[in-house]
C-alpha positions in Angstrom: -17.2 -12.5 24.1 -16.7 -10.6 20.8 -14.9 -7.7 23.1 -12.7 -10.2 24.6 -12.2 -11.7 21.2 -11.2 -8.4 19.6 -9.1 -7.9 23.0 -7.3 -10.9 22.4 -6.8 -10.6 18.7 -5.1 -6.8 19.3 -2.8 -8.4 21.7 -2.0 -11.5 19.4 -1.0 -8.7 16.8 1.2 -7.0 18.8 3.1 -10.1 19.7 3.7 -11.1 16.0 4.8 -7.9 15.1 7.3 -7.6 18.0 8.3 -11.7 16.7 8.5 -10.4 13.2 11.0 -6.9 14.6 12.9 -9.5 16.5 13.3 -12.0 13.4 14.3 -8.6 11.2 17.1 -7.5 13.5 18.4 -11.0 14.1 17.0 -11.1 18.0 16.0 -13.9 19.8 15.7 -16.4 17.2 14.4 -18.9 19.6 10.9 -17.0 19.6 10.2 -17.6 16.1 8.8 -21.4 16.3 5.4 -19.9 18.3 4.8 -17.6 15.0 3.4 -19.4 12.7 0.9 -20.8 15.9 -0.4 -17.2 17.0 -0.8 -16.3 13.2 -3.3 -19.3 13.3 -5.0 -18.2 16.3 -5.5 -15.2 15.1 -7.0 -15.9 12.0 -9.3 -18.4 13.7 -10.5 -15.1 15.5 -10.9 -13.6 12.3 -12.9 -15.7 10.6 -15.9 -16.1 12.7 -16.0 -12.1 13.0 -15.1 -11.1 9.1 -17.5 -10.8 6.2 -18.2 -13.7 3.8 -16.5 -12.6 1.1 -13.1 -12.5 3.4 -14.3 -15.8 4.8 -13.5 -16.9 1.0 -10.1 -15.9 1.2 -9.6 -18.4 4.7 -11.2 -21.0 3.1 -9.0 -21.2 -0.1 -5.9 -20.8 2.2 -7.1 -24.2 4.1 -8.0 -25.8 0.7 -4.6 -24.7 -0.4 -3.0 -26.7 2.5 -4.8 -29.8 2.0 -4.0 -30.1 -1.5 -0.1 -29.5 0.0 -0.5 -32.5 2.1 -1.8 -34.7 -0.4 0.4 -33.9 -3.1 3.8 -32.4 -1.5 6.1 -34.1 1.3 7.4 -31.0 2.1 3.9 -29.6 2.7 4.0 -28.6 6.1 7.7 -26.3 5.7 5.2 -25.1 2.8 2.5 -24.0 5.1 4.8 -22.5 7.5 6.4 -20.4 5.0 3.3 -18.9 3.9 2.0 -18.4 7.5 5.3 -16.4 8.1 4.4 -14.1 5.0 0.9 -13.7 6.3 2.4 -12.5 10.0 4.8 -10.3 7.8 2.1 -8.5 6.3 0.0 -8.1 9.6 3.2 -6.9 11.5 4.0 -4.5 8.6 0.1 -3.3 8.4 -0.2 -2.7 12.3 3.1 -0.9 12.4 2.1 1.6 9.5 -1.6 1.9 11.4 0.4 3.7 14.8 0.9 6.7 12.4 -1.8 7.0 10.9 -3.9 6.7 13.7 -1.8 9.4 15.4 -2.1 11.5 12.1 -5.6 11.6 11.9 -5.9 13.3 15.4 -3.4 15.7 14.3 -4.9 19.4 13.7 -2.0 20.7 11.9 -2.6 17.6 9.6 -6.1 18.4 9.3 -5.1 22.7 8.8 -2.4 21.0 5.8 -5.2 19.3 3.7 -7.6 22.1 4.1 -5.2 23.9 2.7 -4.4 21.7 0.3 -8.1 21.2 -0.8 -8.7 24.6 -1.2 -6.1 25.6 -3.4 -7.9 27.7 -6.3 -8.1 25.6 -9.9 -4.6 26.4 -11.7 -2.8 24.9 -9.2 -5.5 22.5 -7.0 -4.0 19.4 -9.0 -1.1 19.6 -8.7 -0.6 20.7 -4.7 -2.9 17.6 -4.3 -0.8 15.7 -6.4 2.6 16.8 -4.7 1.3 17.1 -1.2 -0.9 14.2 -1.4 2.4 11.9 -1.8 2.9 13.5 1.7 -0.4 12.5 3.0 0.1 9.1 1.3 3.8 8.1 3.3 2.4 9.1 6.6 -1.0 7.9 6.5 -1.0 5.1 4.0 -4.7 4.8 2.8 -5.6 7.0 5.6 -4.8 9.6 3.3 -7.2 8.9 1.1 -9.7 9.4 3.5 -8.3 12.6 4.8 -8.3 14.1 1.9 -11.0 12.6 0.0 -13.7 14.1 2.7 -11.6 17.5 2.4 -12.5 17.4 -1.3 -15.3 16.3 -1.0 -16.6 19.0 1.2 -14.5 22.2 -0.7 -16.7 21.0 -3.8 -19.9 20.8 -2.0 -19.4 24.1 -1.3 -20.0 25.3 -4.6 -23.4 26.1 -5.8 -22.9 25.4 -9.8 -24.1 21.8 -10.3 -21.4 21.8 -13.3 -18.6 23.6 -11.5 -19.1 21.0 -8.7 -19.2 18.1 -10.7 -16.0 18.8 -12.3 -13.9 20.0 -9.0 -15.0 17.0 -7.6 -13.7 14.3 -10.3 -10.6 16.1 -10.8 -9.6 16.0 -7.2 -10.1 13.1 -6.4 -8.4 11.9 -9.0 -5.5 14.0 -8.0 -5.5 12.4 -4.5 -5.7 8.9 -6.0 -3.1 9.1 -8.1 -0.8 11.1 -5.9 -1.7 7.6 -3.7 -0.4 5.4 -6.2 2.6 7.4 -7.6 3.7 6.5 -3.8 3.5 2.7 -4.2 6.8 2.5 -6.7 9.3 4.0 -3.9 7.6 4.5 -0.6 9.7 2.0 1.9 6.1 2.0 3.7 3.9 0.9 0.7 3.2 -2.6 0.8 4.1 -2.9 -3.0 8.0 -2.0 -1.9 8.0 -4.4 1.1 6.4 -7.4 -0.4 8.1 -7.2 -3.8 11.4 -6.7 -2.2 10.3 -9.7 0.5 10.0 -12.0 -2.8 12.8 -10.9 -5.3 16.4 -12.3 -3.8 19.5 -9.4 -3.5 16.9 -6.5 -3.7 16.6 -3.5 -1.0 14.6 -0.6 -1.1 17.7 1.7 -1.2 18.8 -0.1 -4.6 15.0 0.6 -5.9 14.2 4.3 -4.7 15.7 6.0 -7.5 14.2 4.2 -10.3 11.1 3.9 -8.3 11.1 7.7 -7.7 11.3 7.8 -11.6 8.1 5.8 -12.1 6.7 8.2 -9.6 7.5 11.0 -11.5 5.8 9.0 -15.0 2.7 8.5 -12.6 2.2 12.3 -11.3 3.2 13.8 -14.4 0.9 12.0 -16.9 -1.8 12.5 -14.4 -1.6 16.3 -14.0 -0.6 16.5 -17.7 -4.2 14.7 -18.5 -5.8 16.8 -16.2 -4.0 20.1 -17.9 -4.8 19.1 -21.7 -8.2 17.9 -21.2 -9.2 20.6 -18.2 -13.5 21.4 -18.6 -14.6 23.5 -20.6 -17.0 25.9 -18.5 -20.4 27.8 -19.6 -20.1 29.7 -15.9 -17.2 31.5 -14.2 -15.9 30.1 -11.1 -15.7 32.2 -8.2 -12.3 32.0 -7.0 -11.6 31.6 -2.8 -8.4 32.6 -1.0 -7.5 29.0 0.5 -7.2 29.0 4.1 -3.4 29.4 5.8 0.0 29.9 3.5 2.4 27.4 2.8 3.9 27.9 5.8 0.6 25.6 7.2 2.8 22.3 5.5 5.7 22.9 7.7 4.7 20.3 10.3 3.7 18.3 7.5 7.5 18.7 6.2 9.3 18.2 9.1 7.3 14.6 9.4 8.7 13.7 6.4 12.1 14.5 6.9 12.4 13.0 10.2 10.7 9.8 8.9 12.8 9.6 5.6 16.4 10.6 7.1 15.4 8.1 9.7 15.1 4.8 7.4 18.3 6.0 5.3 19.9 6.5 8.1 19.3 3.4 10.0 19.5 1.8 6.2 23.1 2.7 6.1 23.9 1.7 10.0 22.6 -1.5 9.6 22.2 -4.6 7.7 18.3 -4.8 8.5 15.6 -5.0 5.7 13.7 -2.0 5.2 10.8 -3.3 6.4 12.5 -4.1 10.0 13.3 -0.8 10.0 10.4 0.5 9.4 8.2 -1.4 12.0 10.4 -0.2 14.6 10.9 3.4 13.7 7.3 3.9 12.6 5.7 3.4 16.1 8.4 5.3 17.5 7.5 8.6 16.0 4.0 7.8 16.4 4.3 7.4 19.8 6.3 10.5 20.3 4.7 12.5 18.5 1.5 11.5 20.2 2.8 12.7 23.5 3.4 16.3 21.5 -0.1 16.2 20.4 -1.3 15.8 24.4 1.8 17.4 26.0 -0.3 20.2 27.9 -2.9 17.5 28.8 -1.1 14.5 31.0 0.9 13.4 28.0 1.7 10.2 29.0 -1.5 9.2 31.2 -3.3 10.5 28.0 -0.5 8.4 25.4 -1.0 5.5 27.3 -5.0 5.8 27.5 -4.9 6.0 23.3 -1.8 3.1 22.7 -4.5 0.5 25.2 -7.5 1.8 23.0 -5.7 1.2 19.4 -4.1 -2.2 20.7 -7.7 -3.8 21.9 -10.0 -1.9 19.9 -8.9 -0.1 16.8 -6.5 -2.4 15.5 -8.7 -5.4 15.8 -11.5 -3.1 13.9 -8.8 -3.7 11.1 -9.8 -7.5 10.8 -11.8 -7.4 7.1 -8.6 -5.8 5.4 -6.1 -7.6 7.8 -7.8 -10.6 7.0 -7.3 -9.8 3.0 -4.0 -9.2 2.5 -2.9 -11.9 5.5 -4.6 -14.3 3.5 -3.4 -12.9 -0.2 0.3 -12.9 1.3 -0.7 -16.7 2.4 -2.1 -18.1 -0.5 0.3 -16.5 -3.4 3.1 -18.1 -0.8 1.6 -21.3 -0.6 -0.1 -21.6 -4.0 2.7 -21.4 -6.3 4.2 -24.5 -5.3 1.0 -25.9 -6.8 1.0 -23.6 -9.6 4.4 -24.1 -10.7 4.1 -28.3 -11.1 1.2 -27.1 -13.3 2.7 -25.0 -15.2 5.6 -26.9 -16.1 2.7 -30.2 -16.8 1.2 -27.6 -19.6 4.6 -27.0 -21.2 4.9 -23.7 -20.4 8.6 -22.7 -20.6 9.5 -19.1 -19.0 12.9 -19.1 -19.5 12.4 -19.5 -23.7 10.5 -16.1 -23.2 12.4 -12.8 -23.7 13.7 -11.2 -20.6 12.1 -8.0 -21.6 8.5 -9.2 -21.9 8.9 -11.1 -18.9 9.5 -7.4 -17.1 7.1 -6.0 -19.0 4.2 -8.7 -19.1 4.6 -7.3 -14.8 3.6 -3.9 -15.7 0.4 -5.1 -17.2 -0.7 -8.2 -15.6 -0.8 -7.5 -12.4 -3.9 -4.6 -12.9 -5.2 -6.8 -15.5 -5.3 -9.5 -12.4 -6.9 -7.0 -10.6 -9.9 -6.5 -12.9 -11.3 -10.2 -11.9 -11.0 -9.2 -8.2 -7.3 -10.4 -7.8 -5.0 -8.6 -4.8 -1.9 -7.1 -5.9 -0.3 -9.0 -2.9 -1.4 -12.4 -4.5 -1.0 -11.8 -7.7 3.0 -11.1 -6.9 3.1 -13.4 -4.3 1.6 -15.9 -6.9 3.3 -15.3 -9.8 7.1 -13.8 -9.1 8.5 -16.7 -8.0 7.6 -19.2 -11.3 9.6 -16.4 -13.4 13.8 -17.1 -13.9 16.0 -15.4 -11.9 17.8 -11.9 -12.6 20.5 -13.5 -13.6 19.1 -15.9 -16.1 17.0 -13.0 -17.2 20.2 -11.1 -17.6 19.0 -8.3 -15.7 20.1 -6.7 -12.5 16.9 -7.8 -9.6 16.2 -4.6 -9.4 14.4 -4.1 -12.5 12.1 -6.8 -11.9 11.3 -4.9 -8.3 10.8 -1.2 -10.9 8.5 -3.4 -13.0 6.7 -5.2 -10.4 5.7 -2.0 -8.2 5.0 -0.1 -11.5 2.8 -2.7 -12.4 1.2 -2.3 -8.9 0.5 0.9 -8.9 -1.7 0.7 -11.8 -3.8 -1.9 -10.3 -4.2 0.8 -7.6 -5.4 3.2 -10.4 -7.4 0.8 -12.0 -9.0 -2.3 -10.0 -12.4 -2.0 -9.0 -11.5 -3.9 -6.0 -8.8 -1.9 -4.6 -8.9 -0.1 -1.6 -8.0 3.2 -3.8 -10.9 3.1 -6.6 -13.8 1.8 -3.6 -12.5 5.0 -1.5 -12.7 7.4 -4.5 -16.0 6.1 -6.0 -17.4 6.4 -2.6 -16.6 9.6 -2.1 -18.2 11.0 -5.8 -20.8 8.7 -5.8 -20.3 6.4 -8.0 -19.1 2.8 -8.7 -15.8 1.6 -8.2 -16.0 0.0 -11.5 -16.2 3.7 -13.2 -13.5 5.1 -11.8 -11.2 2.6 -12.5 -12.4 1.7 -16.0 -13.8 5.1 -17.1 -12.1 8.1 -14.9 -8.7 5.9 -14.7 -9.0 4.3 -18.3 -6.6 6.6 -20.3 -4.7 7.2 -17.7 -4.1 3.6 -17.0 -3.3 2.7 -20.5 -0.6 5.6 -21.2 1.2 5.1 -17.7 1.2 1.5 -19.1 2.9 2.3 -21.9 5.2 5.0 -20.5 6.2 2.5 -17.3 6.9 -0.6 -19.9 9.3 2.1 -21.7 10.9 2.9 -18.6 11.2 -0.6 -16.9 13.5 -1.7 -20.8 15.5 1.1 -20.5 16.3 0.9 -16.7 16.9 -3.3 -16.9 19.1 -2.6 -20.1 20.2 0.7 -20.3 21.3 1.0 -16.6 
């Protein structure tokens, strides 16, 4: 039964997301009544296979509803508006898993973070830094896996306790934060596509270049941290020729440029939302370049054996985090028309607060909202649309999308219950709690201080 189940639920996904391509390219708008009813379905699967703690999640969604009914005539439009975010962010999720699925099979990607890992110390940061915002668009928080056990096992090769130690923290803190220093610009990072989703007259081609600015504050303080405070040694390292030349990133490259010429190209050729684009052209090149991977081996008897095996059994092994952000995208939706009454009941005026703190308060509330277990995904979701329009802010809506995503990517770097901090204090051993709070604490605060600069002088300067 749970086979079948998981069968059924792979299937139910790739029917949304081919609903949600369809809705994004304006195709067969007919279709999009049954969306909302397979969402349910599959999140009636879900829950009777996900832990508790996800089961949580389910049950405040269906609180959420019933309060709608009571309180709101328009309930029901309600509900189906956040079960359309929740498919969204299923259809965008399984969509970005083709690639990385395909990735981690590759063995030139596996030869590139070798490489990568084994860079010697001058210059291990920051190739994990750069090349790890390479890892990070391709393989989403695959990368973080890739490369974490690559670092993980360059530093166990060490004998010195202390040497160790210290190769470990620093990179894996290189390979988170070249993860997060993604989040601001990447049109595959789920802080682009959802904060775009919820701000009116905002596209990612409007956001990349401020967003490739916050990148930059996010790599750069990092590897400057790591520079002025680098360990002070009592031993000598013994330094190692990494395996391969640069040369070894050249398939890695040509990913990248394929993939990114691709969405600007399509941007520009059509009036589709990034995120269309990007569910359609993603599986593309995974699926071709899965047929490169098996070309001497019955490419497409061999393509088609992995495509059946991720549709009924990998991407339903997906539920727990599926479930989560599904259910964050649902209840943020959902949940601010109850908020917003009560907000406005406690006299809480937005509009009488400066623009500028409103753009701000983003950068830092969001990974503050993190701390007490909160999902970046509902915490936007939540809280974006009780805040006054661009225009009544006097800003252009692009600089509350550069705040909102900067503000996201320190909740990556900082939240014990991200996926980034449980990844990284898995792999060194530790809690999640200390790498956020203790290995990410500076770091956190100054990128703070250095995006809230950043996000004034783009709305107002710009």
């Amino acid at each position: 039964m749970d086979t079948l189940a998981n069968k059924v639920a792979g299937l139910l996904l790739c029917v949304i997301t081919a609903l949600v391509v369809c809705k994004e390219w304006g195709l067969a708008d007919w279709t999009q009544s049954v969306k909302p009813v397979l969402t349910l379905a599959l999140v009636s699967i879900f829950v009777v296979q996900v832990r508790w703690s996800r089961k949580a999640f389910i049950a405040v969604a269906l609180l959420i509803s019933i309060a709608l009914a009571v309180t709101d005539s328009d309930w029901l439009g309600i509900v189906v508006r956040g079960l359309e975010t929740a498919a969204f962010i299923g259809a965008f999720f399984a969509a970005l898993s083709t690639l990385r699925n395909v990735a981690e099979t590759s063995p030139a990607i596996q030869r590139a973070g070798r490489f990568l890992a084994g860079q010697p110390p001058g210059r291990r940061y920051a190739a994990l830094t750069g090349g790890g915002q390479a890892f990070a668009l391709l393989l989403n928080y695959g990368s973080l896996q890739l490369l974490g056990a690559l670092a993980t096992a360059n530093a166990k090769t060490e004998p010195n306790e202390e040497i160790r130690e210290h190769r470990m923290r620093r990179m894996l803190l290189a390979v988170q934060r070249a993860f997060v220093s993604t989040l601001p610009w990447s049109p595959l990072s789920f802080a682009m596509a959802i904060t775009i989703s919820v701000i009116p007259d905002t596209s990612w081609a409007q956001a990349l270049l401020p967003g490739l600015v916050s990148s930059c504050l996010l790599a750069g303080i990092g590897w400057g941290l790591d520079t002025v405070f680098k360990p002070r040694l009592t031993v000598t390292p013994v330094r190692t020729k990494p395996e391969g030349t640069w040369a070894t990133m050249l398939p890695l490259a040509f990913l990248l440029v394929v993939l990114v010429l691709g969405v600007v190209s399509l941007n520009s050729l059509t009036n589709v939302r990034i995120v269309g684009i990007v569910a359609v052209l993603v599986p593309c090149i995974a699926m071709a370049w899965l047929l490169i991977q098996h070309w001497t081996d019955r490419p497409f008897a061999t393509a088609g054996s992995r495509l059946k095996t991720y549709v009924l059994r990998e991407l339903p092994g997906y539920r727990g985090e599926l479930t989560l952000l599904m259910m964050a995208g649902f209840i943020g939706t959902t949940g601010s028309h109850l908020f917003g009454p009560l907000v406005q009941a406690a006299g809480f005026d937005p509009s009488s607060i400066p623009a500028w703190m409103i753009l701000v308060s983003f950068v830092w509330i969001i990974p503050l909202a993190g701390q007490i277990g909160m999902n970046p995904i509902l915490a936007v979701t939540l809280t974006a649309p009780l805040i006054p329009g661009a225009a009544d802010l006097g800003v252009q809506p692009t600089a509350i999308v550069v705040a909102i995503t900067s503000g996201w990517a320190l909740s990556g770097a900082s939240s014990p219950f991200t996926a980034t901090t449980l990844l990284i204090g898995s792999f060194a051993n530790i809690t999640a709690h200390r790498v956020g709070l203790v290995w990410n604490g500076a770091y956190t605060l100054i990128c703070g201080c250095a995006l809230s600069l950043w996000v004034v002088i783009f709305a107002f300067a710009f």
